[in-house]
Short mmCIF file of the C-alpha atoms (twelve columns), coordinates in Angstrom:
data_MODEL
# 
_entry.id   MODEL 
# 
loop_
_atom_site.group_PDB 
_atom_site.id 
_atom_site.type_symbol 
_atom_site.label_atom_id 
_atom_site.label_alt_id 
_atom_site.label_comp_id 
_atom_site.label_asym_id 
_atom_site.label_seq_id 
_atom_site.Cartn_x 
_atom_site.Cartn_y 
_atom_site.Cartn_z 
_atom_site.pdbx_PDB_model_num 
ATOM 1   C CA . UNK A 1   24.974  -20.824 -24.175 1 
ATOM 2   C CA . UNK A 2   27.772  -20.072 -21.215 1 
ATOM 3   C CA . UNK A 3   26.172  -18.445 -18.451 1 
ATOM 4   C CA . UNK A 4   22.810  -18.195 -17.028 1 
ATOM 5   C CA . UNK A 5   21.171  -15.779 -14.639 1 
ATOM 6   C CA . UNK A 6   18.307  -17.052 -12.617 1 
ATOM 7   C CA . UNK A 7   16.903  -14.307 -10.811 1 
ATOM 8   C CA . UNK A 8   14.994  -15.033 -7.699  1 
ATOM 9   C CA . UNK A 9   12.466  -13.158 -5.497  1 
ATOM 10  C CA . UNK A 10  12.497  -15.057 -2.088  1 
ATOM 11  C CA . UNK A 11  8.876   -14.094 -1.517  1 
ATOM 12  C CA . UNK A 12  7.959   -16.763 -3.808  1 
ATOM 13  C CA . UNK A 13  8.684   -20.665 -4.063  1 
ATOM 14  C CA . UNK A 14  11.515  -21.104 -6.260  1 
ATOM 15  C CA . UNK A 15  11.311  -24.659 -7.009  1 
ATOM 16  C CA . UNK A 16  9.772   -24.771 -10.627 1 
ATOM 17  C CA . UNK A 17  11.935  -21.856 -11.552 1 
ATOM 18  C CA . UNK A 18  15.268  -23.711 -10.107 1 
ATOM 19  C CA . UNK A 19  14.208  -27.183 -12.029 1 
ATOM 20  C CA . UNK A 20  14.046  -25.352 -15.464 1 
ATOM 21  C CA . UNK A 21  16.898  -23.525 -14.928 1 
ATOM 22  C CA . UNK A 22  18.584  -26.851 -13.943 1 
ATOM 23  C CA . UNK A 23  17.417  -28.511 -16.672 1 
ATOM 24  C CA . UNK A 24  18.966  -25.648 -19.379 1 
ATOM 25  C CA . UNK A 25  22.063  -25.432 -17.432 1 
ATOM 26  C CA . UNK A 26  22.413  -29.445 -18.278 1 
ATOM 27  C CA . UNK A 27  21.453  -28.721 -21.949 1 
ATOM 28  C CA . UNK A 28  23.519  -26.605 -22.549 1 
ATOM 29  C CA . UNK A 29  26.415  -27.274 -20.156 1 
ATOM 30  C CA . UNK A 30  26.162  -23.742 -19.230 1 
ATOM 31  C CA . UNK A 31  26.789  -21.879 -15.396 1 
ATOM 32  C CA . UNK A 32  24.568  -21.022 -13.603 1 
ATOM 33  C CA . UNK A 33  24.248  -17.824 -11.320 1 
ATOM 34  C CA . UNK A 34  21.451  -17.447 -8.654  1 
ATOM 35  C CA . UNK A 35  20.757  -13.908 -7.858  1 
ATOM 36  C CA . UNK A 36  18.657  -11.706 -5.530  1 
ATOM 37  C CA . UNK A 37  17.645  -8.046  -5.499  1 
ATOM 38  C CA . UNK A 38  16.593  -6.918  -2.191  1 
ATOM 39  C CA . UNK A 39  15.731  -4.334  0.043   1 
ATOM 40  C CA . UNK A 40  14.045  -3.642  3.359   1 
ATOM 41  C CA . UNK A 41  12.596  -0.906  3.767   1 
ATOM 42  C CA . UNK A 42  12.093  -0.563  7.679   1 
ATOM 43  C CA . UNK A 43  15.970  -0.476  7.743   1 
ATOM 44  C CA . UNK A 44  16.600  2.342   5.345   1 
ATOM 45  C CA . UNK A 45  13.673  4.650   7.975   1 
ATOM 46  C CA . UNK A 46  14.666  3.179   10.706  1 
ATOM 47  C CA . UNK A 47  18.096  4.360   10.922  1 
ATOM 48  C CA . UNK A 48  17.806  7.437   9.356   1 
ATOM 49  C CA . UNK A 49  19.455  9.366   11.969  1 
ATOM 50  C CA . UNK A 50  22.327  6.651   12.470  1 
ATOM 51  C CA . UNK A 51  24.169  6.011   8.532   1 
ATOM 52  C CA . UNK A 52  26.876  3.623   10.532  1 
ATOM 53  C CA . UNK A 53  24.336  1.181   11.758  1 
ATOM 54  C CA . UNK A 54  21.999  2.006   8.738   1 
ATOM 55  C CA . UNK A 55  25.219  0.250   6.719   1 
ATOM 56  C CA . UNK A 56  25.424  -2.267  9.102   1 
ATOM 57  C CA . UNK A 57  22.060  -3.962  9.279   1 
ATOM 58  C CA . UNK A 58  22.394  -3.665  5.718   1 
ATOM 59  C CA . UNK A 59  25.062  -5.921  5.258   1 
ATOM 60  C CA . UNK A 60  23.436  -8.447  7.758   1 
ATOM 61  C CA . UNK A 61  20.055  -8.560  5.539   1 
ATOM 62  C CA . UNK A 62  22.329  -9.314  2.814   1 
ATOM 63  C CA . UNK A 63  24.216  -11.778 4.662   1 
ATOM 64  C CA . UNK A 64  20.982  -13.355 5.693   1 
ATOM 65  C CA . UNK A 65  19.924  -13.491 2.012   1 
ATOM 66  C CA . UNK A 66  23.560  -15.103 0.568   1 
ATOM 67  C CA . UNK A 67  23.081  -17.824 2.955   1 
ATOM 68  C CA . UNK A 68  19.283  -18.575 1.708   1 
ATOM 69  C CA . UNK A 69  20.792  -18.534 -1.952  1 
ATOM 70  C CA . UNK A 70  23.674  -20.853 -0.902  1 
ATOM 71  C CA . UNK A 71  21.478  -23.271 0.575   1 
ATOM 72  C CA . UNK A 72  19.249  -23.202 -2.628  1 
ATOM 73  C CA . UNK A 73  22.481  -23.869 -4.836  1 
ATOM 74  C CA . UNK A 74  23.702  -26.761 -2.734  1 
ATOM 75  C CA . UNK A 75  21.359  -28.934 -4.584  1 
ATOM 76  C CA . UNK A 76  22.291  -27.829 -8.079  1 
ATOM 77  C CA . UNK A 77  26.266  -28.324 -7.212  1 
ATOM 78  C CA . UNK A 78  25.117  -32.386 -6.022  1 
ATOM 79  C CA . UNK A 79  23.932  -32.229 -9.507  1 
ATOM 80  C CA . UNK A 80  27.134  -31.421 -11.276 1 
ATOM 81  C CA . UNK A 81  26.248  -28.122 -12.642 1 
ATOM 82  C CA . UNK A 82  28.460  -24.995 -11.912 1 
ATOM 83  C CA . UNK A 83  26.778  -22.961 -9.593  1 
ATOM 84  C CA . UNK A 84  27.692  -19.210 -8.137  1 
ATOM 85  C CA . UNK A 85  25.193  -16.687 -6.429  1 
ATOM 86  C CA . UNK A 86  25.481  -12.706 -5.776  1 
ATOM 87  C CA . UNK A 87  23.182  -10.379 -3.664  1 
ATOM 88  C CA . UNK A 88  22.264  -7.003  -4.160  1 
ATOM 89  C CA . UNK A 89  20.989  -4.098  -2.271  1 
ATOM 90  C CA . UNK A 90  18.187  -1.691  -4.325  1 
ATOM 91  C CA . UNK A 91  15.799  -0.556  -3.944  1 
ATOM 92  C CA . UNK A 92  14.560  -0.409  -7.805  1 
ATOM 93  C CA . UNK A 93  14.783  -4.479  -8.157  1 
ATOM 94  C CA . UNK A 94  13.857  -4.206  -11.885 1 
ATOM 95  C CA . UNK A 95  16.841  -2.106  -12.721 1 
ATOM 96  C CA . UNK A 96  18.918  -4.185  -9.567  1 
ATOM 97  C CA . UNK A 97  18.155  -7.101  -11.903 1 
ATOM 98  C CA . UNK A 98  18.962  -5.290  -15.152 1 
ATOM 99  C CA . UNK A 99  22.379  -3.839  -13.561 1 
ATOM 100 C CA . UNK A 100 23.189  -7.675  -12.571 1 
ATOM 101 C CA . UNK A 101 23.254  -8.244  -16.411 1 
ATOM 102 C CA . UNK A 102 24.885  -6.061  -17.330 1 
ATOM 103 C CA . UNK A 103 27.777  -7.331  -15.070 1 
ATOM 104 C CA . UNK A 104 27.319  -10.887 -15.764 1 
ATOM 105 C CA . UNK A 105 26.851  -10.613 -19.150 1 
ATOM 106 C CA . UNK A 106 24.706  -13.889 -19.199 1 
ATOM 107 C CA . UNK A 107 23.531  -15.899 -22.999 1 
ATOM 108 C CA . UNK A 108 20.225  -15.665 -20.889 1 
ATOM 109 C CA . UNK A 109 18.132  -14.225 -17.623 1 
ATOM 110 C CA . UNK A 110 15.323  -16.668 -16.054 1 
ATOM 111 C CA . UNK A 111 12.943  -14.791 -14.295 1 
ATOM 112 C CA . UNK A 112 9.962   -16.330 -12.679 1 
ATOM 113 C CA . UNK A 113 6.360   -14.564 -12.797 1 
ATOM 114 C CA . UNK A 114 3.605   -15.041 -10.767 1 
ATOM 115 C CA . UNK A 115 -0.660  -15.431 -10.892 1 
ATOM 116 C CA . UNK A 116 -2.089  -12.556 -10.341 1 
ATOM 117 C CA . UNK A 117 -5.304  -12.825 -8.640  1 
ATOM 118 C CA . UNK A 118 -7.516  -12.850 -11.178 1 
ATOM 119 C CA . UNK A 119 -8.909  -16.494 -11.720 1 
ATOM 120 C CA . UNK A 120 -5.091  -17.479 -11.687 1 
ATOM 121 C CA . UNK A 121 -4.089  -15.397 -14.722 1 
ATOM 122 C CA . UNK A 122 -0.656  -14.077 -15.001 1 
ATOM 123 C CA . UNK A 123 -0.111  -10.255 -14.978 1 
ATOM 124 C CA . UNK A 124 3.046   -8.273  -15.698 1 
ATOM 125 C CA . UNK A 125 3.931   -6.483  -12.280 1 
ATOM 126 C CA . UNK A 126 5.911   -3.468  -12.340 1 
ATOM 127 C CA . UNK A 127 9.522   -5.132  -11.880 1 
ATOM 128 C CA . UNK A 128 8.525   -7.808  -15.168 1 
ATOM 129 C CA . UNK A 129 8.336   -4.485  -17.112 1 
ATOM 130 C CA . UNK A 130 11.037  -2.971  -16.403 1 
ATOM 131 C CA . UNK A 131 13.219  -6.151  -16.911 1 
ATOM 132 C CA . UNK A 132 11.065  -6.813  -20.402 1 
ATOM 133 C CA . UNK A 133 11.969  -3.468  -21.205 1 
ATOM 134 C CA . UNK A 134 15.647  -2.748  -20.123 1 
ATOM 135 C CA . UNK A 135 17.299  -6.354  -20.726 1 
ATOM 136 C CA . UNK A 136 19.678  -6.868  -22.941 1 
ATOM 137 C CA . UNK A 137 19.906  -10.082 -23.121 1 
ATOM 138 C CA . UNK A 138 16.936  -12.548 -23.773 1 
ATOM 139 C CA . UNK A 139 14.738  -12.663 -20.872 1 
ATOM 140 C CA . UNK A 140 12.668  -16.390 -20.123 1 
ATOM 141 C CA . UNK A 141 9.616   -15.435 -17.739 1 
ATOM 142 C CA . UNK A 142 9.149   -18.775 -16.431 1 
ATOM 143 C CA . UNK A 143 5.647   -19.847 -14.985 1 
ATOM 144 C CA . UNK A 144 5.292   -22.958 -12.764 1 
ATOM 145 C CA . UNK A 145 3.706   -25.907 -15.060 1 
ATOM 146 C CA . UNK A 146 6.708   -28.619 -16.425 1 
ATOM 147 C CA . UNK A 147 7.876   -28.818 -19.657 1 
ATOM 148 C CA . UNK A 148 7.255   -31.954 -21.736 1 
ATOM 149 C CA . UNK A 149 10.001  -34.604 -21.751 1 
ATOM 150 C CA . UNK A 150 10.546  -33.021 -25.586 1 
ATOM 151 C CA . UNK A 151 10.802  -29.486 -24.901 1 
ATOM 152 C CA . UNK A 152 7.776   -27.622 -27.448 1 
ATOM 153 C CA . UNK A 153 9.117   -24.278 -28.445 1 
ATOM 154 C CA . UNK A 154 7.165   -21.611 -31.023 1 
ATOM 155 C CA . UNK A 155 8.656   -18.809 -32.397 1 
ATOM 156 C CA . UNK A 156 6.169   -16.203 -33.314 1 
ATOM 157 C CA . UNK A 157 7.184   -14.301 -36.489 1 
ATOM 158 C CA . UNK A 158 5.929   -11.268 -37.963 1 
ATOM 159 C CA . UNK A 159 8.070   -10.266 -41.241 1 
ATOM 160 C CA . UNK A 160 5.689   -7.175  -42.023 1 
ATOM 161 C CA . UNK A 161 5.543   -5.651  -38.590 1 
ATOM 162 C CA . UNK A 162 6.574   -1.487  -39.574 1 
ATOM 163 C CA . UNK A 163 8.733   -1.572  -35.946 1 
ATOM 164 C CA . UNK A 164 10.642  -4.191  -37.839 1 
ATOM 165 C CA . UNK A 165 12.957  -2.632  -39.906 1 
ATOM 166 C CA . UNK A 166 14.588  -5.309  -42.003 1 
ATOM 167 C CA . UNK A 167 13.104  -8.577  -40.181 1 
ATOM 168 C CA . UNK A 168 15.637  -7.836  -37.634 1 
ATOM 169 C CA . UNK A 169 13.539  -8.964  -34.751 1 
ATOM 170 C CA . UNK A 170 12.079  -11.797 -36.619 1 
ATOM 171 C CA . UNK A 171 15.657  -12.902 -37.311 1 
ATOM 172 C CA . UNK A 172 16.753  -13.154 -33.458 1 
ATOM 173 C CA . UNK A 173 13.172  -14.640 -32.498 1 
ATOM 174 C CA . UNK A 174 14.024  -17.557 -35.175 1 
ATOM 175 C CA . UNK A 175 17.656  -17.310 -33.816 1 
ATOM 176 C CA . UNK A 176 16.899  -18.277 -30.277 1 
ATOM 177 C CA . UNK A 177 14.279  -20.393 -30.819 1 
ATOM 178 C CA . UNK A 178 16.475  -22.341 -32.795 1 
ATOM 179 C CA . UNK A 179 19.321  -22.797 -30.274 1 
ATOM 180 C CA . UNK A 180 16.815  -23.960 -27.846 1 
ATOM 181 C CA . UNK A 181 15.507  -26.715 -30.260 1 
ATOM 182 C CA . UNK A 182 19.122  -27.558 -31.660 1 
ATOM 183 C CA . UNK A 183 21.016  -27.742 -28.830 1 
ATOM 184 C CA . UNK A 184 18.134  -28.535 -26.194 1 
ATOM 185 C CA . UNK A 185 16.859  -31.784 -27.841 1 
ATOM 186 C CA . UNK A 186 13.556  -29.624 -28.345 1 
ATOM 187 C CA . UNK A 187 10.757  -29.239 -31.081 1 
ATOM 188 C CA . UNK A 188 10.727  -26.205 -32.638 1 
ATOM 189 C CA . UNK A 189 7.497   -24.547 -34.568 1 
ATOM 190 C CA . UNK A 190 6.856   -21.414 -36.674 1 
ATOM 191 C CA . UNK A 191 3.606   -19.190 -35.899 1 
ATOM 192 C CA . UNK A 192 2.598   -16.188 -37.939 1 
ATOM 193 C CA . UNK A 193 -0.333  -14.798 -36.961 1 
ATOM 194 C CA . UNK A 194 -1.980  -12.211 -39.772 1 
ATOM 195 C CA . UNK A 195 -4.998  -10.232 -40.686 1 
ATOM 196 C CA . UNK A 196 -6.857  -9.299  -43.905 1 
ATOM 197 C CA . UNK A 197 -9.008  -6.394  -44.448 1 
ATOM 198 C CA . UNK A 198 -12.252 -6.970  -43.795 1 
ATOM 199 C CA . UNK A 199 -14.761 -6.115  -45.719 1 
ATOM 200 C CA . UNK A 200 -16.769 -3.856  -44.096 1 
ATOM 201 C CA . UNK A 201 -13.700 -1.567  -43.779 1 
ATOM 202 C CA . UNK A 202 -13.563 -1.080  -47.450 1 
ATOM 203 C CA . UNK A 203 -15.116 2.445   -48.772 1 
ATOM 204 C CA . UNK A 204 -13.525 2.057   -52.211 1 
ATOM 205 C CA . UNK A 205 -16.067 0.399   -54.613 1 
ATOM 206 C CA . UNK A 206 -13.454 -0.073  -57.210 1 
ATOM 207 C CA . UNK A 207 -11.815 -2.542  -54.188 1 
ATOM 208 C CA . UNK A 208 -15.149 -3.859  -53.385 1 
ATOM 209 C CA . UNK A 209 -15.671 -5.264  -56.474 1 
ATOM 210 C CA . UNK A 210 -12.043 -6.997  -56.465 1 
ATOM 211 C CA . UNK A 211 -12.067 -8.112  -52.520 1 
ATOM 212 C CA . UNK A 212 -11.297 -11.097 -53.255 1 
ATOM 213 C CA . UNK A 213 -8.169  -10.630 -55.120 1 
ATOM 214 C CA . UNK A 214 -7.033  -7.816  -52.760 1 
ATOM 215 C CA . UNK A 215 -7.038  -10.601 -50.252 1 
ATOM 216 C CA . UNK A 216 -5.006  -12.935 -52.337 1 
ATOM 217 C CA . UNK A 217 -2.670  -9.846  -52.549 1 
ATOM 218 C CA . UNK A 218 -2.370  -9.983  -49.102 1 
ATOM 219 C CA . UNK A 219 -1.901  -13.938 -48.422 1 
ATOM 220 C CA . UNK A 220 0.338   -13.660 -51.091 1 
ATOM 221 C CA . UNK A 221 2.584   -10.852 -49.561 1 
ATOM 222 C CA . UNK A 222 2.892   -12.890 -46.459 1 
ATOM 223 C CA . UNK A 223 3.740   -15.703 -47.517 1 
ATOM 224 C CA . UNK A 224 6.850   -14.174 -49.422 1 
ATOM 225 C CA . UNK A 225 7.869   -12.446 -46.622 1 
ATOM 226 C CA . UNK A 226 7.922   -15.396 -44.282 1 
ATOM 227 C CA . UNK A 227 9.445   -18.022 -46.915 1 
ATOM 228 C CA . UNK A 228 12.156  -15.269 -47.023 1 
ATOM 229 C CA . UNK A 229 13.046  -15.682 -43.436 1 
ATOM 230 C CA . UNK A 230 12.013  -19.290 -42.960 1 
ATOM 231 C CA . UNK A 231 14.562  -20.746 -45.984 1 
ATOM 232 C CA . UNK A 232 17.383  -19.507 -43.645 1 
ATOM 233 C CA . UNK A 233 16.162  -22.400 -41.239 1 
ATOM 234 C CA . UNK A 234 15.354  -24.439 -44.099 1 
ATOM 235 C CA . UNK A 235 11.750  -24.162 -43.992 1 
ATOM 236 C CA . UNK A 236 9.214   -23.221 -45.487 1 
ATOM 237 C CA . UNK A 237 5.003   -21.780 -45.128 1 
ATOM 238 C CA . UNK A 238 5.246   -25.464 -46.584 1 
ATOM 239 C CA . UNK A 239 6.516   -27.202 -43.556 1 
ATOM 240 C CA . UNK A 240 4.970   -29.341 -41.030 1 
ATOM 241 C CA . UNK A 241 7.001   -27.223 -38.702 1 
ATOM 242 C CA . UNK A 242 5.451   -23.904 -39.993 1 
ATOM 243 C CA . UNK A 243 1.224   -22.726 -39.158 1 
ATOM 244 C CA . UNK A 244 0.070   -19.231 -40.669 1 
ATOM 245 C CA . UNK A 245 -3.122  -18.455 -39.267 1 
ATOM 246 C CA . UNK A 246 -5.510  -15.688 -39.809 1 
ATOM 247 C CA . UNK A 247 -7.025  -13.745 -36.773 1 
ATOM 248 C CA . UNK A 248 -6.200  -11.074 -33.590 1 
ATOM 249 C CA . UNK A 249 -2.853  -12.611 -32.717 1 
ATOM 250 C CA . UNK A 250 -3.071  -12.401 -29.270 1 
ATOM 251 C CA . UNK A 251 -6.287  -14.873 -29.296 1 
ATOM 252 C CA . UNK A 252 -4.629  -17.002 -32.188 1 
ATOM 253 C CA . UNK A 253 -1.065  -17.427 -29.956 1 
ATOM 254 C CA . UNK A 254 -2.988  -18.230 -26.643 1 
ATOM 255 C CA . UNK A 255 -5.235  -20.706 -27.889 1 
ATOM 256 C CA . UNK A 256 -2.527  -22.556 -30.137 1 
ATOM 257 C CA . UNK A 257 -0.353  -23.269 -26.958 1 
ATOM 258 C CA . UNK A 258 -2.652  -24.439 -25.471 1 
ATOM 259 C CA . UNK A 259 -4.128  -26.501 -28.528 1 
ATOM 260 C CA . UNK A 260 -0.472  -27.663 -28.730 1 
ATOM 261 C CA . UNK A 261 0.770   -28.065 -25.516 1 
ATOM 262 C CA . UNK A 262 3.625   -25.439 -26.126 1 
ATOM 263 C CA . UNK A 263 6.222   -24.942 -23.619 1 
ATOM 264 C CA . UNK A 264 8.227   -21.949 -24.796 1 
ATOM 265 C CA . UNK A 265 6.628   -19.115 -26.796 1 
ATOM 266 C CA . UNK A 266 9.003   -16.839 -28.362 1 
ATOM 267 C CA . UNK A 267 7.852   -13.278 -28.892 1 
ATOM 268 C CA . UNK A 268 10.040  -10.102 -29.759 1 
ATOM 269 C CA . UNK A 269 9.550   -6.560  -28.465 1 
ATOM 270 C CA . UNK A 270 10.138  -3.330  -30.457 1 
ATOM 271 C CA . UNK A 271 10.031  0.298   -29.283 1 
ATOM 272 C CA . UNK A 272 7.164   1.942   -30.722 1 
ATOM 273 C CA . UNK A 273 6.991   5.133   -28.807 1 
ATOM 274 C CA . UNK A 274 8.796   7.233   -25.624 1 
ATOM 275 C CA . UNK A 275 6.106   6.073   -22.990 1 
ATOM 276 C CA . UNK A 276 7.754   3.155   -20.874 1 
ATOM 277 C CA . UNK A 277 5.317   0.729   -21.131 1 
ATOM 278 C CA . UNK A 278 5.030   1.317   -24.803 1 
ATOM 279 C CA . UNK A 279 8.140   -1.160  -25.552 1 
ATOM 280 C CA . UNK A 280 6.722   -4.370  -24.681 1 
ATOM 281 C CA . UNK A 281 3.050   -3.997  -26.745 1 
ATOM 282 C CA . UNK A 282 -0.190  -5.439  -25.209 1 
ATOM 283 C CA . UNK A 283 -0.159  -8.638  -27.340 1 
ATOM 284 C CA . UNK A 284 2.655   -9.654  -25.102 1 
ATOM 285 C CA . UNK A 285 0.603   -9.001  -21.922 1 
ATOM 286 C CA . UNK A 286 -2.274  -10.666 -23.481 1 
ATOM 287 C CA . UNK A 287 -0.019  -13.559 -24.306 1 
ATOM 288 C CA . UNK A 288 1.937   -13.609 -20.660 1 
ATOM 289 C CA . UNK A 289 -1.619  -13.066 -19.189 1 
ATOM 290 C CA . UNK A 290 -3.224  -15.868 -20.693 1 
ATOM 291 C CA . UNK A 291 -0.921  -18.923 -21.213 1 
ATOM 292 C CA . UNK A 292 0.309   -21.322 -19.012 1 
ATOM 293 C CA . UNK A 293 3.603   -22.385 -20.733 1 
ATOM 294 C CA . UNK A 294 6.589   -19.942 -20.568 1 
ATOM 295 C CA . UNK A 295 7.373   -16.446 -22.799 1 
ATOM 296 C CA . UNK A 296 10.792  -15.821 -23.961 1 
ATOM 297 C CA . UNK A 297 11.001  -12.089 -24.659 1 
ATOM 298 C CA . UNK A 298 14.060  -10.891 -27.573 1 
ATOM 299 C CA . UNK A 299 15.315  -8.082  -28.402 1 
ATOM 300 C CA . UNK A 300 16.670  -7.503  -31.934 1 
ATOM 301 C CA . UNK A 301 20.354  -7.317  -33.025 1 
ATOM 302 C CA . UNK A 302 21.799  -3.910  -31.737 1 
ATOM 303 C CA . UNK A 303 19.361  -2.961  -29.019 1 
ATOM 304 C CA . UNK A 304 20.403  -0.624  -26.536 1 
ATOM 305 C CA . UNK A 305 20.061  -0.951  -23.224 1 
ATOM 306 C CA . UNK A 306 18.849  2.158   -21.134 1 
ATOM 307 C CA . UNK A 307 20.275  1.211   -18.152 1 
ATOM 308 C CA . UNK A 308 24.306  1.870   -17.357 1 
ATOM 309 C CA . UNK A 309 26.190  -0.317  -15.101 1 
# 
């Protein structure tokens, strides 16, 4: 990992977002850029009638913002990390953010999220969908609680998922989650959540009277399909390393962070229809919404991004 983007929004204290992004850079001896999308817009009305001052109170606002994300990289340089910042005027900060990507061409974007105001859970806003959507590049939505000295990281697999085609998703979820164990000093784990048919749901009396092998079918399919992917990491279901659990996945990932003390979750999004908020499915809300350790967010090998720079 080269270059990290930590994207900032000023409204909100940066500080937890600036430590972890301090402590990868250091990992991984990678650069760090600091960046801000903004936009006022009592500027943009209020000299409607006047483009030539419109432009420059624009470039002042900016100005004003550069300085804010100097002063915030002045303590990252005294660290020894290589530190650069850019500004940028739009109005659409989710696609600002997305554009700024695409011209950096970071290994990774850190984006902070914050509580929403129900009893302190975490909701997506607007501009974390767009950028869980549109990014090319991983995405790390960052929340404010520490990591453990040993950074805990879970990669959550799903070999038979039909948006899957090939495990290609599963493969770049293991991927990642393996550079961050490898080459941050980190513990890595293997989820893979899964559900049987239950029994109620069966009309067939033929596979009434064999439920219980139909279920073994089952097991027995997913456990191929993950020792498949897993022996490329030399694991196995087998493995300390590895839990298969069955249950609604959503539930089963936010209770075993917390169970664990997990500090990275790594989940995969796959377009499953042409509605925008389709991409990123509500298990990942749920997730997001309900833990208090961080979500990185992967997209597999060869995904497009909609957005041009």
């Amino acid at each position: 990992m080269d270059k990290i983007l930590v994207n900032l929004d000023l409204k909100h204290d940066p500080t937890s977002l600036l430590q972890k992004a301090a402590v990868m850079a250091n990992q991984y001896g990678a650069a760090l850029e600091l960046f801000c999308c903004c936009y006022n817009r009592s500027i943009t009305h209020g000299y409607m009638f006047d483009k030539e001052q419109e432009l420059k109170a624009e470039h002042a606002y900016i100005r004003q913002v550069e300085e804010k994300l100097e002063k915030l990289s002045l303590p990252l340089i005294e660290q020894g990390l290589e530190v650069g910042f850019d500004v940028a005027w739009n109005r659409h900060r989710g696609e600002g953010v997305v554009r700024q990507v695409l011209r950096h061409q970071p290994d990774l974007l850190m984006h902070g999220i914050q509580p929403h105001t129900r009893l302190g859970h975490y909701l997506f806003a607007s501009v974390d969908w767009q950028i869980a959507r549109k990014s090319p590049v991983p995405v790390l939505f960052v929340k404010d609680r520490p990591w453990n000295e040993i950074t805990r990281i879970t990669a959550c697999i799903d070999p038979l998922h039909e948006g899957d085609e090939h495990a290609k998703l599963d493969r770049e979820i293991m991927a990642q989650s393996y550079k961050l164990a490898q080459e941050g000093m980190g513990e890595l784990r293997v989820l893979h959540c899964y559900n049987t048919l239950p029994h109620e749901a069966i009309f067939d009396e033929h596979l009434i009277t064999d439920y219980e092998a139909l279920q073994d079918k089952v097991e027995t399919l997913h456990l191929r399909r993950c020792n498949l992917l897993l022996e490329e990491y030399g694991l196995s279901t087998d493995s300390y390393q590895v839990d298969m659990l069955k249950g609604e996945s959503d539930l089963i990932i936010s209770n075993y962070a917390k169970h664990n003390e997990i500090d990275i979750i790594t989940m995969g999004a796959v377009a499953r229809s042409v509605f925008d908020r389709l991409l990123v499915g509500s298990t990942i809300e749920h997730v997001v919404d309900h833990v208090d350790c961080d979500v990185l967010l992967v997209k597999p090998d060869g995904f497009i991004c909609p957005v041009e720079e």
